[in-house]
C-alpha positions in Angstrom: -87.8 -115.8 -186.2 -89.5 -112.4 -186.5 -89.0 -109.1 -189.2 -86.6 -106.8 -187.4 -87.7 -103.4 -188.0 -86.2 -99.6 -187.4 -87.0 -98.3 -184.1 -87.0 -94.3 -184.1 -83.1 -93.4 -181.7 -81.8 -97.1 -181.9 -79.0 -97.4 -184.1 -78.7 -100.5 -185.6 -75.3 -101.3 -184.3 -77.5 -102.9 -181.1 -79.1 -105.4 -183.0 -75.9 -106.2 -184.9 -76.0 -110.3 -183.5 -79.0 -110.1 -186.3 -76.5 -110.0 -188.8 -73.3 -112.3 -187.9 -73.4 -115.8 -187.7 -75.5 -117.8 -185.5 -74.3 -121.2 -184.7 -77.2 -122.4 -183.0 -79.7 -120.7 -185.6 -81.6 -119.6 -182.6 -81.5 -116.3 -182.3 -80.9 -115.1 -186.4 -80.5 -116.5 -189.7 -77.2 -115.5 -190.9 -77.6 -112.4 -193.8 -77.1 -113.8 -197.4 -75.7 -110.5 -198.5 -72.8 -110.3 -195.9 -72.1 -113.9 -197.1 -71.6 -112.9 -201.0 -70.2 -109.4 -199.7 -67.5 -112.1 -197.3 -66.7 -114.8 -200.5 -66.6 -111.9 -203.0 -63.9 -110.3 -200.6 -61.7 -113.3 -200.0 -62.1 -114.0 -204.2 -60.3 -110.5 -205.0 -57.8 -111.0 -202.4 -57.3 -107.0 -202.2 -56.4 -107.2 -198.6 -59.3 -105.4 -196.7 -59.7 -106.6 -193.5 -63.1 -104.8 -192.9 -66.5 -104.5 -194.8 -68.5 -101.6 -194.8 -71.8 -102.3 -193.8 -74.6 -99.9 -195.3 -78.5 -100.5 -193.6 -81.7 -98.7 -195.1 -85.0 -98.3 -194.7 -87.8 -96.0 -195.1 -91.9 -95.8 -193.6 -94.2 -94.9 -195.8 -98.0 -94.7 -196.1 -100.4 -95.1 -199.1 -97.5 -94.8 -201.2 -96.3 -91.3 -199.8 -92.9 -91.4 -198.2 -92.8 -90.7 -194.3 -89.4 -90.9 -193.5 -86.1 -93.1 -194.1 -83.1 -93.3 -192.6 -79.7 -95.0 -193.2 -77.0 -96.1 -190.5 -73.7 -97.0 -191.5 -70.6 -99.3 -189.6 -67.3 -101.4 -190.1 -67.5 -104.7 -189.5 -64.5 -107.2 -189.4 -64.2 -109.7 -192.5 -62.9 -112.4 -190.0 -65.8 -111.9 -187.8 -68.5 -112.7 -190.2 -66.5 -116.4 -190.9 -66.5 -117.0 -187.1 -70.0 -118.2 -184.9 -68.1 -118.6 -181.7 -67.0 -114.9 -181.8 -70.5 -113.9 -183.0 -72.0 -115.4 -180.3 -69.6 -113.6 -177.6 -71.1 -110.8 -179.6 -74.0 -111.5 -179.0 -73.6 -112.1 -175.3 -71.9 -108.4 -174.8 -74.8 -106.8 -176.4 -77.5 -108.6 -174.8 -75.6 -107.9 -171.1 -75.6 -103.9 -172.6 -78.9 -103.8 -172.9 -79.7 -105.1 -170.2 -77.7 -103.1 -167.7 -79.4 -100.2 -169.5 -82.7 -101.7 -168.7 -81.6 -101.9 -165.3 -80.4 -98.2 -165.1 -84.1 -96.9 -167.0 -86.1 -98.5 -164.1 -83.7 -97.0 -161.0 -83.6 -93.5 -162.8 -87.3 -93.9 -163.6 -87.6 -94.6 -159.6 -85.5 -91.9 -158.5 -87.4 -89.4 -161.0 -90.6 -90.5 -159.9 -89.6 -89.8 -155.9 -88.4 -86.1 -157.0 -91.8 -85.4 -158.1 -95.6 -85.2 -155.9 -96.8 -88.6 -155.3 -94.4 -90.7 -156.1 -95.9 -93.9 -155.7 -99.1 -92.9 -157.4 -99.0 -95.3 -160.8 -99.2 -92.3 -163.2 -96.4 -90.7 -161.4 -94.0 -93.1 -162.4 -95.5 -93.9 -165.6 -94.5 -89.9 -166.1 -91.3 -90.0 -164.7 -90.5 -93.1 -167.5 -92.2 -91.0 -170.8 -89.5 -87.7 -168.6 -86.9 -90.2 -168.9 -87.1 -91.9 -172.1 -87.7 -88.3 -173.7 -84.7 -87.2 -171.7 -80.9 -87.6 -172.9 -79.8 -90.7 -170.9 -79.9 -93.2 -173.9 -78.1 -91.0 -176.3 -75.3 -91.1 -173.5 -75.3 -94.8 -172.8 -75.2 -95.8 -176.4 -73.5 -93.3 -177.9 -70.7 -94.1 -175.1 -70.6 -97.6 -176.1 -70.9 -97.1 -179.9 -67.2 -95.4 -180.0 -65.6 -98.4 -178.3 -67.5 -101.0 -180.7 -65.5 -101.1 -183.5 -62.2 -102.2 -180.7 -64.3 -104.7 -179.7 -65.4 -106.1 -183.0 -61.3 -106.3 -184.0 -60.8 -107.7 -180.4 -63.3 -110.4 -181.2 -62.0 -111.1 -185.0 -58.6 -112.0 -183.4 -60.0 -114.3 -180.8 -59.1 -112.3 -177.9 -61.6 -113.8 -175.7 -60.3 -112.6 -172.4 -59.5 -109.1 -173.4 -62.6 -108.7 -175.2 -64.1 -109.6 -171.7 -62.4 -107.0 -169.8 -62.7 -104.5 -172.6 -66.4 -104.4 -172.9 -66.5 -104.6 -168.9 -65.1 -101.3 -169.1 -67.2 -99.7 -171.7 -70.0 -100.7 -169.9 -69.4 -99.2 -166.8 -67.9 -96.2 -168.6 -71.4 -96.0 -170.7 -72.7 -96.3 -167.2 -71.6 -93.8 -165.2 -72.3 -91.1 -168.0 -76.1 -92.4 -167.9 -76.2 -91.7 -164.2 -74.7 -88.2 -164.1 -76.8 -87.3 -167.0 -79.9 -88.6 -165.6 -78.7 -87.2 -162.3 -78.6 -83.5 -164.5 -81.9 -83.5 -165.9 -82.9 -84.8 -161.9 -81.7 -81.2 -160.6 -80.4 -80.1 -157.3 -83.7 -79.3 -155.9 -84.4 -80.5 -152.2 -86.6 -83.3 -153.3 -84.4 -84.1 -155.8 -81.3 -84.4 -154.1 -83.5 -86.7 -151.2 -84.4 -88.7 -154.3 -80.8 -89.3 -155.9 -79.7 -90.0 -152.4 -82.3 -92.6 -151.7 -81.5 -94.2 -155.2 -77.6 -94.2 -155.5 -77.5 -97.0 -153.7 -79.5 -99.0 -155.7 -77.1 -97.5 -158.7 -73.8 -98.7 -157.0 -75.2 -102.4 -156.7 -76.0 -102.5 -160.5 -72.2 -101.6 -161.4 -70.6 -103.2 -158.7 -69.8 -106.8 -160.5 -68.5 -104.1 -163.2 -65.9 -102.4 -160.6 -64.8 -105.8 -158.9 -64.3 -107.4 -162.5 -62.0 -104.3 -163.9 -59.9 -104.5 -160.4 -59.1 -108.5 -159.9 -55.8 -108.5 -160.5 -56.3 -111.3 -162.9 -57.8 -109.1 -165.8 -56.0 -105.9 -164.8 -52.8 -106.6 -167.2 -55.1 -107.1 -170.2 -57.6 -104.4 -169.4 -54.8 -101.9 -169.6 
């Protein structure tokens, strides 16, 4: 187990598997707060089926404040009372993050080939500092932040298989807004077009088990 700390432009919402139960007690010890919050809840009987989660923190530096934030989401009662949902939470958001990985090094790639020696090292180390300074992760996250809280409910009422297609979608959706946003800030310069076009491919192949998931006809009833 290690201290999970704020990260300057990560919400909090992505390391939300650090709160909910863990079945295995692998990955996160479950937070004693949510548990009192959960009991306290079901004691009073008032019929909320969601708790407000509030996280803060602040830096700080020989006692002089630097800076603090606070983030703020819903999370379902039920879900906090059920591991085997949590960890299909868990699984979502790991898969996220790493399809955004994924997308970071192609666009870093294509960025990289739209500037003068691309395949120098510090090319491409300048082309990921363009990239992570750019607007791409705001899209991508922000694009799967507003579907969240359907998911979370999806999950609370063991919807497995609709939860499934359902965050399928989100992620290609989240996606596709990362690529043309990346594909903005790449311009429509010769170079850069030759670079998009040499890359797109590469693009394609990382959403393709997205595309053929959403369309078997198997998961297209409870996608829609």
């Amino acid at each position: 187990m290690v201290r999970l700390g704020f990260s300057e432009g990560r919400a909090i919402w992505r390391d939300l598997p650090s709160l909910v139960p863990d079945a295995s007690g692998k990955h996160a010890l479950p937070a004693a707060v949510l548990g009192y919050a959960n009991v306290l809840l079901e004691r009073l009987r008032d019929g909320k089926d969601w708790i407000t989660v509030m996280v803060l923190g602040l830096a700080s530096k020989q006692a002089k404040l630097l800076r603090w934030r606070v983030d703020c989401f819903e999370l379902p009662q039920r879900l906090l009372a059920q591991p085997e949902a949590a960890e299909l939470l868990r699984v979502y958001l790991r898969e996220s993050e790493e399809l955004y990985a994924s997308l970071r090094k192609t666009a870093s790639i294509m960025l990289a080939k739209a500037m003068p020696d691309p395949d120098h090292k510090d090319t491409r180390s300048r082309a990921r500092t363009l990239f992570d300074n750019g607007p791409t992760a705001a899209a991508y996250f922000s694009t799967l932040e507003r579907r969240l809280p359907v998911l979370l409910e999806i999950l609370a009422t063991d919807q497995v298989e609709q939860a499934d297609s359902y965050w399928s979608a989100a992620r290609l959706e989240a996606a596709e807004m990362a690529w043309r946003t990346v594909c903005r800030q790449l311009g429509d310069s010769a170079r850069a077009l030759r670079a998009r076009a040499q890359s797109e491919y590469v693009y394609l192949v990382l959403i393709r088990p997205l595309r053929a998931h959403l369309a078997s006809p198997s998961e297209e009833t409870s996608h829609v």
